[in-house]
Each structure stands twice: as structure tokens, then as C-alpha cells.
C-alpha positions in Angstrom: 11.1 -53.5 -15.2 13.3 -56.0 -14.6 13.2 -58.4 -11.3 16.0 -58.6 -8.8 17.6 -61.8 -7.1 17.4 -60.0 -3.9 13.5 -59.1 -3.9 12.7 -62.1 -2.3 15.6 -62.6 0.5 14.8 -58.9 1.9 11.3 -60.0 2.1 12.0 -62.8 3.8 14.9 -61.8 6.2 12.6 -58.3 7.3 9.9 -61.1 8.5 12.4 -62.5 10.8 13.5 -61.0 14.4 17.2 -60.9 12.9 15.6 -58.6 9.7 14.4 -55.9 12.3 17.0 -53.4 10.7 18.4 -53.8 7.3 20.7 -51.4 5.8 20.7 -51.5 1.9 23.7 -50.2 0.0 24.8 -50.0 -3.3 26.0 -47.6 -6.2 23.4 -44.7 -7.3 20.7 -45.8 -9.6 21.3 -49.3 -9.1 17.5 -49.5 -7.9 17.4 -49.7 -3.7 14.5 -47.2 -3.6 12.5 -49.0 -6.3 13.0 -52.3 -4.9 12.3 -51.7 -1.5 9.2 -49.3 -2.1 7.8 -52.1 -4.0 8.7 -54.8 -1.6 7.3 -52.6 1.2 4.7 -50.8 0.4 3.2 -50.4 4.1 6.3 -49.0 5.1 6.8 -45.2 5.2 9.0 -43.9 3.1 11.2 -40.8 4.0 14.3 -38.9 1.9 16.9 -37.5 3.7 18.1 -35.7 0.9 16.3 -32.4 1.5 18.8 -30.4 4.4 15.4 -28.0 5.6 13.7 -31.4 6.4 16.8 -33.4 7.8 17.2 -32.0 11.1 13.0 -32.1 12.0 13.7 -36.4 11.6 16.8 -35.8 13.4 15.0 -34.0 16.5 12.5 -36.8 16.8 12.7 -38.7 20.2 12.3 -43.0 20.0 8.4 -42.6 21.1 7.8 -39.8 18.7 9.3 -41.6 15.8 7.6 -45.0 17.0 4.5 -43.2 16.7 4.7 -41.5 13.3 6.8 -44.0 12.0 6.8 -47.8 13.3 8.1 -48.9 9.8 10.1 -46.7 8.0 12.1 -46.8 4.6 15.0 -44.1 5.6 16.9 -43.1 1.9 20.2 -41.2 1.6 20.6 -42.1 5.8 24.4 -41.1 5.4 23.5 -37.6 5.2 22.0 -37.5 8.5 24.3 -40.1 10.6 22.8 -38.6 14.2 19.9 -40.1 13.2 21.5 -43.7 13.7 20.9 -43.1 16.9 17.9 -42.8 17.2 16.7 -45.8 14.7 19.4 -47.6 17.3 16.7 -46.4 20.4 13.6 -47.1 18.9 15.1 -50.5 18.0 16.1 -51.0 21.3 12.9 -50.1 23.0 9.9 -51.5 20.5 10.3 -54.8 19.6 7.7 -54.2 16.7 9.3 -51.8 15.0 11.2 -52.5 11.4 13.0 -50.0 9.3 15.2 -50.3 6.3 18.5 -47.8 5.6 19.1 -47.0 2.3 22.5 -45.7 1.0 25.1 -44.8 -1.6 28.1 -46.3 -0.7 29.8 -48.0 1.6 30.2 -45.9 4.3 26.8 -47.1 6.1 29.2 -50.1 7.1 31.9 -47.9 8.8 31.8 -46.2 11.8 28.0 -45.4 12.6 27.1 -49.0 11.8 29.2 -51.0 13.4 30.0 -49.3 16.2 26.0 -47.8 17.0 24.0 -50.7 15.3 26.6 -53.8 16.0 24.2 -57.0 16.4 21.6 -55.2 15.3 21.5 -54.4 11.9 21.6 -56.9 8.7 23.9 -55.3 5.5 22.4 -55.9 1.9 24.4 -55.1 -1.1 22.7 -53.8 -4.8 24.8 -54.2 -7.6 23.8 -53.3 -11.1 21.9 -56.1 -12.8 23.1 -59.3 -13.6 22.3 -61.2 -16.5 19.9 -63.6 -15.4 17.9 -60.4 -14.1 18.4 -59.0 -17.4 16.4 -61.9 -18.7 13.4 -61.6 -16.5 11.0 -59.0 -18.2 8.9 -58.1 -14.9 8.9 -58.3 -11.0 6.3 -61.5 -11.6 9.0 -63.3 -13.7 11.4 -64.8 -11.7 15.0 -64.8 -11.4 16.8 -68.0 -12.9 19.8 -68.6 -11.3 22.7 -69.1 -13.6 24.3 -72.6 -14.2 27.7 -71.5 -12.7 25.7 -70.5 -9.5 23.9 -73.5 -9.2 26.8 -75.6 -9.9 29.3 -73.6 -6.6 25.6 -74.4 -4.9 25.3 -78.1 -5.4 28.9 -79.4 -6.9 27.0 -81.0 -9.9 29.2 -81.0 -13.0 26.2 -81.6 -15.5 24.5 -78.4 -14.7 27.2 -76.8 -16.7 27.8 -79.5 -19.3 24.4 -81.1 -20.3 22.8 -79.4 -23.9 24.0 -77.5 -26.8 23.8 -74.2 -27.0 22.6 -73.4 -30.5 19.8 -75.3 -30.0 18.7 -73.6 -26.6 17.0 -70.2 -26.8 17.6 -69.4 -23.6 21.4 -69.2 -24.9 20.3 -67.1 -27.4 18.7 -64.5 -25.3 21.5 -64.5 -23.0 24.1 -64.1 -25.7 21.8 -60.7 -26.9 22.0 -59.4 -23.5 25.9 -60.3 -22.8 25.9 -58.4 -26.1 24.1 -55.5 -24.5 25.6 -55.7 -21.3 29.6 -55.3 -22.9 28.4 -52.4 -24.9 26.1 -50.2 -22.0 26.8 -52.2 -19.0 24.0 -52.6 -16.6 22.6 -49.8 -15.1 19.1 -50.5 -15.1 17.9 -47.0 -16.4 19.4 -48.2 -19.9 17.6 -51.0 -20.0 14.0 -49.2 -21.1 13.6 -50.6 -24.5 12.5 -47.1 -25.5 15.9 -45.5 -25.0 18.0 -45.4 -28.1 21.9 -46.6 -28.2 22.3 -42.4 -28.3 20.3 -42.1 -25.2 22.1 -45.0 -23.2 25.5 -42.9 -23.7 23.8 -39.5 -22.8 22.5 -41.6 -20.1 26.0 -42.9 -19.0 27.6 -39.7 -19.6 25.4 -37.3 -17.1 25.7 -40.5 -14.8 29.3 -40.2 -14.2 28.9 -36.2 -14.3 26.5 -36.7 -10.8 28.6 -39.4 -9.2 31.3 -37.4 -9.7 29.6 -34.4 -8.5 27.4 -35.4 -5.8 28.8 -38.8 -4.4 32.8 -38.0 -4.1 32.1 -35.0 -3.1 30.0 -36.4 0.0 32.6 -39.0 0.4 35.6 -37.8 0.2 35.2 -34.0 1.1 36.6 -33.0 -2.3 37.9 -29.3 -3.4 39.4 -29.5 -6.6 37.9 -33.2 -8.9 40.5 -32.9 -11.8 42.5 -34.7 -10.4 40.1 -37.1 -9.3 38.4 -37.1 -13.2 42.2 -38.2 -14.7 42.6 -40.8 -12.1 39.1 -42.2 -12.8 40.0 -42.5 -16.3 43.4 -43.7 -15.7 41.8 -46.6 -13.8 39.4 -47.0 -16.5 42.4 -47.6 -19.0 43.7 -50.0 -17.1 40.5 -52.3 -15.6 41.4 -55.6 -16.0 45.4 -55.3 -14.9 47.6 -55.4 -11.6 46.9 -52.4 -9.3 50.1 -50.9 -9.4 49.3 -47.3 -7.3 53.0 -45.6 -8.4 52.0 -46.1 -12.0 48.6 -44.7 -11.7 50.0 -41.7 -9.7 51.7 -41.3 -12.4 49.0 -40.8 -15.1 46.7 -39.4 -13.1 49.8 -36.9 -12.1 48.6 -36.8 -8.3 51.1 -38.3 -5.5 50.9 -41.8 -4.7 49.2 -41.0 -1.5 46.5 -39.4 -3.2 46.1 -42.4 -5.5 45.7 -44.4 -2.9 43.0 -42.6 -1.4 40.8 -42.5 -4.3 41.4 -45.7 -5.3 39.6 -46.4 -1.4 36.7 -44.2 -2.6 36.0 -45.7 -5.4 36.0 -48.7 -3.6 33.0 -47.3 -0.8 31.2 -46.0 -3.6 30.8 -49.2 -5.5 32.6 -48.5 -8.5 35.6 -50.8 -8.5 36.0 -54.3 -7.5 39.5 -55.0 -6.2 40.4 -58.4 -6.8 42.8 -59.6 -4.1 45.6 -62.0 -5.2 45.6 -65.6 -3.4 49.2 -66.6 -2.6 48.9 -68.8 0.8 51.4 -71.1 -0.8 54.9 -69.8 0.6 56.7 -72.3 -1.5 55.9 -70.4 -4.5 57.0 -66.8 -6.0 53.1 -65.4 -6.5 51.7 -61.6 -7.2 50.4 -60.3 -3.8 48.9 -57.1 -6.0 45.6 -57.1 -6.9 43.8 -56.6 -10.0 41.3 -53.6 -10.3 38.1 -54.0 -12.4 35.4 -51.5 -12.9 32.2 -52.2 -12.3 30.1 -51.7 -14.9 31.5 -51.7 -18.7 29.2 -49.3 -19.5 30.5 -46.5 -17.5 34.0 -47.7 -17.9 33.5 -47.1 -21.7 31.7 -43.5 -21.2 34.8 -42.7 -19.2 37.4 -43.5 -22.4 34.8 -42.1 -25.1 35.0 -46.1 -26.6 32.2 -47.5 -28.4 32.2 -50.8 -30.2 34.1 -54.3 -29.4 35.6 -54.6 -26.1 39.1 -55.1 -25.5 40.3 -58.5 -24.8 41.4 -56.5 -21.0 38.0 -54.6 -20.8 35.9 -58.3 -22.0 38.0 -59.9 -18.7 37.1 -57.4 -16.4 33.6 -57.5 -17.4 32.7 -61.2 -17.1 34.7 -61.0 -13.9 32.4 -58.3 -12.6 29.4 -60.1 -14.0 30.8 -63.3 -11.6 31.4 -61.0 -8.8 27.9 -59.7 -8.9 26.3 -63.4 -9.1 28.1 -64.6 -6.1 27.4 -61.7 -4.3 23.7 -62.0 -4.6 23.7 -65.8 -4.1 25.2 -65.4 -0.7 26.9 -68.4 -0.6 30.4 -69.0 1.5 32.6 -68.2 -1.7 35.7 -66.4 -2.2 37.1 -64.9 -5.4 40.6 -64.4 -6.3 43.4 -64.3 -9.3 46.6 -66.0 -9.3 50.0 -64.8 -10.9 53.4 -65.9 -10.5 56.5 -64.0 -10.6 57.5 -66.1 -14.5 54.0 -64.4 -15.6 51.9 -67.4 -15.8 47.6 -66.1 -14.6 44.4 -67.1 -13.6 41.8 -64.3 -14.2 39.7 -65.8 -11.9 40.0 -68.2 -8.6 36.9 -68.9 -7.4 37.9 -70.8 -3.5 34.6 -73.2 -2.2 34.7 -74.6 1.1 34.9 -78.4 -1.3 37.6 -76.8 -3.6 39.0 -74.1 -6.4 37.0 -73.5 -9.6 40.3 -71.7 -11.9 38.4 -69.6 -15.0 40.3 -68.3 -17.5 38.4 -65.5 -19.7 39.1 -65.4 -23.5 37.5 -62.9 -25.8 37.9 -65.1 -28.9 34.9 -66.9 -31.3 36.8 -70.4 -31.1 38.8 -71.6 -28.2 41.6 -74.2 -28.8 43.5 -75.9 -25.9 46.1 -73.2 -25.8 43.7 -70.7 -24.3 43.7 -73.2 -21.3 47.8 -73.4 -20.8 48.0 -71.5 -17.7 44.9 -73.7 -16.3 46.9 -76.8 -16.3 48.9 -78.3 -13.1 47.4 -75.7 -10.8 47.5 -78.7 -8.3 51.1 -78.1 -7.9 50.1 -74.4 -6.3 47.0 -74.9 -5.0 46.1 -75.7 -1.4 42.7 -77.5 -1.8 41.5 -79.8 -4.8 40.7 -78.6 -7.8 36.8 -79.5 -9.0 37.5 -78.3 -12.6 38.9 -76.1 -14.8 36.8 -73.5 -17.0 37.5 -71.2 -20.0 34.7 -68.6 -20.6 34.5 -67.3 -24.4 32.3 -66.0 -26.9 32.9 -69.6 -28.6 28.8 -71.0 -28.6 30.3 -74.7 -28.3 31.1 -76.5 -25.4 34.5 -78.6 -25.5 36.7 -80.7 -23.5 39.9 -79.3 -23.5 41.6 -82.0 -21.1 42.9 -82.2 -18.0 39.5 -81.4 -16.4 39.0 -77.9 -18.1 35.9 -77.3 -20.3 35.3 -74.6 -22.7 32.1 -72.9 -22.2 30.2 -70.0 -24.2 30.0 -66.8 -21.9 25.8 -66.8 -21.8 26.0 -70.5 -21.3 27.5 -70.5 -18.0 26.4 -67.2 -16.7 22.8 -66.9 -18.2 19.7 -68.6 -16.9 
């Protein structure tokens, strides 16, 4: 069992008048039930999967569910949304009561959310693990932070530059589990040391059989999931690259409408990561399409029938999730972003702090050499806010100045414990 960065802020927060109500979403089989059913064990825990039992926690009036159920664990609450209402009543009326909403995707923060439990309710996102939760090998051992989230936390260079990886074993664990991670992704189901490579892709496989199955079809109302299936992989084909909609109409032979709409389900449900392009500076020609990722290699792989090394595409899109993932559950003020102008010169990755930008460039290669930095250099002549450093992430284990400002750092380095 592996620990989770977010085991300890849910704790804290519920303890907290503001952590009455928190609604917990994420992806299927990411772990919200086993988190929060360890994290809670005095709270009640109730499924709304079953449809015969749905409508008997539906019928419940605020004192009759404050009665039976003054601290509740309510899983799969998108299936039964008239129940908001009433969570929104007994919140309303006893101050003492705490319960936490669990769900699959994203649409716990449309409608029924925000408009029933506005100023009420606190939204917590699970992602699949990242790699300093990979390293932790119980819910006892704790969650390391890694050095490029304690460096966007404090602004202190040396966090990322002081020691040599060879001679840290920490870097040598974190490079197994990259390792692990490009080739299965991070599903923590796969990570059971008992499971065989075999049984990680069988794993991977039925997984994207049941999202596909049960999750779009609750999502998005589907008929006919052909066409859905050929878009899916069409996407997964092309993580890592612009979103252009008309092109993947195209492939996926659907309307660009139609494109467009899956490409928002996939979205709600936690499966892609679009990252928005940053072009505030209206003095320059920049992209304004943004680049879609799939979350987690693993099922991006399963999708194309792939098995060995990544792509150079795929390696980007996987380190950018991994950095996605990080920030998300460090909760700091950070925005991400890539950068492309019109004469084809790219950031993979903008990371915007309130102090500055962070530009990463993401290389697959064993030995980096200052021409894998060329599109980091004279950003300042684009960007709108200083620059505190440049950074290329590789699978070269050395660290090296590369001038200008821009280090070379291994992958497990910067983004293990």
C-alpha cells in the first residue's frame, strides 16, 4: 500500500469548520474510497451504486439522515444528485455534522455543486500516484516531497542542485520507479509487487474496457462507443502534440463537433490534461492551441497495443503529467502552461509562480548537450515576468550547467523524493 500526499490535508481540513463538506473526485481506481475509509474510519460509509438502495438515501429527511448518519462517506454521489440536497439541509441545520462526497469525474463540480453547495463545500482532487508516493511503501511512511516542489515552495536553487546522483540511492529508487511508471503508468492497482508485467496489461486493458463502459456512458449519455473508442486512441497517438480538433475528427472519422465533445469528457473524467498555451504577450506571433496529454502512460500505451521504450512524444507527455500531478497535490498558487511561436520554436512546459516563470524542456535522451536547451534561451524577450531558471529534464543521471541559467537535471532527480 502506498501513502498519498493528500492523506494528511483531508484530515486536517475535515477538522476545520471550512472542512464540513468535502467532495473528493478523481478518475476510477485512483484510490478515493481507500483513502478516505482509512482516514475516517468513524465515519459511515454508504455506496450509491446499488439503484434498489439509492432512492431509500434519497427519501431520507435532514433529521432522519442526521440521526442515522451524522458523518457519512457518500461514494458514486453523482448517481443520485437529489441527494445534494439533502447533504445541503443537514449542513445547513446541524452544525456537527461532516460528510465526504466521493466521485468519478468531474461533474460533482458542475451544476449540483456549485449552484446547491456554493460556500459550502471544499473540492479535492485524486490523481494516480506520483512518484514520491511511489516510493513510500506504507500509509506510516511518509510522503517526501519532490525537490522541484520544494524548490516553486521556497525559491531555493540548491534544493535542485546540491549532490550527485549516482551516489544517492534515493536517485536510484526513483529512477526504478520512473522506469515503472513510463512502462504501466500509475494506477495504483499495478503497483502490488505480486502482479506480473502480464497482469499489469490485463489489468490496464479491462480498465479501459470499464471506463469505457460504465463512466462515458454515465457521462456523456452514450449510444453507439465506436466512435468514441477510435477517437480515444486517436488522442492517444497524438498525446504530447497541439490539439488540433479538425484533425482528430478526422481520424477518429466523427464530425468536428463530436470531437469536441469527447475531447470535454475526457476532460470531466480525468483522463486528459489539456495544457493551455500562454501567449499574454501581443507583440509576439504565439500558438493559442493547447497541447493534449493523457494521463497516465500506462493506459495511453494499453490504448495503442505498445510495449517497450516510450516515444520521445509519449516520454514528454508523461513527465508533464507527472508535474501536473505534483503541483496539483501541493496546492500551491502555480500555473502550468507551453509556449510555441508561429516560426516553431517550444517550451514543453511553463511553469508561471507569483515570483516568476520556471521554462522546462523535456528530452528523452541518456546525455544532454546544450542544444537540447536552444529553445530555452532569451525567453526574456517573450516573457512577462522574470525568469528564475531554466531546466532540461532527461534520463541523463548527471547534473550540468548548460548556461544562460538552464540546468540539466536527471528525470528522478528533480521529481523523486
Amino acid at each position: 500500500m502506498k501513502n498519498r500526499t493528500l492523506f494528511n490535508y483531508i484530515r486536517q481540513k475535515s477538522t476545520k469548520e471550512t472542512g464540513r463538506l468535502i467532495a473528493l473526485t478523481g478518475a476510477r481506481q485512483t484510490g478515493k474510497t481507500t483513502l478516505v475509509r482509512r482516514g475516517f474510519p468513524d465515519y459511515t460509509y454508504l455506496s450509491l451504486e446499488d439503484p434498489v438502495t439509492r432512492p431509500d438515501f434519497v427519501a431520507l429527511s435532514a433529521p432522519q439522515w442526521y440521526q442515522q448518519y451524522p458523518r457519512s462517506i457518500l461514494d458514486e454521489v453523482q448517481k443520485a444528485p437529489l441527494i445534494i440536497e439533502s447533504i445541503k439541509a443537514v449542513y445547513d441545520r446541524y452544525p456537527d455534522a461532516r460528510s465526504m462526497l466521493l466521485g468519478s469525474s468531474q461533474i460533482l463540480q458542475m451544476d449540483q455543486i456549485r449552484e446547491s453547495l456554493a460556500g459550502r463545500v471544499s473540492l479535492v482532487e485524486l490523481y494516480p500516484l506520483t512518484l514520491p508516493e511511489m516510493l513510500t511503501d506504507s500509509w506510516e511512511d511518509p510522503v517526501i516531497e519532490s525537490r522541484l516542489i520544494r524548490f516553486l515552495a521556497t525559491g531555493v536553487r540548491e534544493i535542485l542542485h546540491d549532490g550527485v546522483p549516482l551516489q544517492e540511492d534515493g536517485y536510484a529508487k526513483s529512477a526504478r520507479h520512473l522506469a515503472h511508471y513510463l512502462e504501466f503508468g500509475a494506477m495504483p492497482a499495478i503497483m502490488d509487487p505480486g502482479l506480473s508485467d502480464e497482469d499489469r496489461y490485463d489489468w490496464l486493458d479491462n480498465y479501459v474496457r470499464t471506463y469505457l463502459q460504465r463512466d462515458l456512458r454515465d457521462l456523456a449519455n452514450l449510444r453507439e462507443l465506436v466512435p468514441f473508442v477510435r477517437l480515444l486512441r486517436a488522442i492517444a497517438g497524438l498525446t504530447g502534440g497541439l490539439l488540433n480538433i479538425n484533425e482528430l475528427a478526422r481520424l477518429a472519422g466523427v464530425t468536428a463537433r463530436t470531437a469536441n465533445r469527447f475531447v470535454s469528457y475526457l476532460e470531466l473524467s480525468y483522463q486528459v490534461n489539456l495544457l493551455q498555451p500562454w501567449f499574454r504577450n501581443r507583440s509576439k506571433r504565439l500558438s493559442k492551441s493547447p497541447k493534449i496529454h493523457l494521463l497516465d502512460p500506462g493506459i495511453q500505451r494499453v490504448l495503442l497495443n505498445r510495449r517497450g521504450r516510450p516515444t520521445g512524444p509519449e516520454f514528454e507527455s508523461a513527465i508533464v503529467v507527472e508535474i501536473h500531478k505534483q503541483i496539483k497535490n501541493s496546492r500551491l498558487p502555480v500555473d502550468c502552461y507551453h509556449l510555441r511561436t508561429v516560426d516553431g520554436r517550444e517550451v514543453d512546459l511553463l511553469i508561471e509562480t507569483e515570483r516568476g516563470f520556471l521554462p522546462v524542456e523535456i528530452k528523452m535522451t541518456e546525455r544532454v548537450s546544450s542544444a537540447d536547451a536552444r529553445h530555452l534561451r532569451r525567453l526574456d524577450t517573450i516573457l512577462d515576468k522574470p525568469i528564475l531558471g531554466s531546466l532540461v529534464l532527461s534520463n541523463d543521471p548527471h547534473i550540468k550547467d548548460l548556461g544562460e541559467d538552464i540546468t540539466a537535471l536527471p528525470v528522478g532527480w528533480a521529481l523523486g523524493a
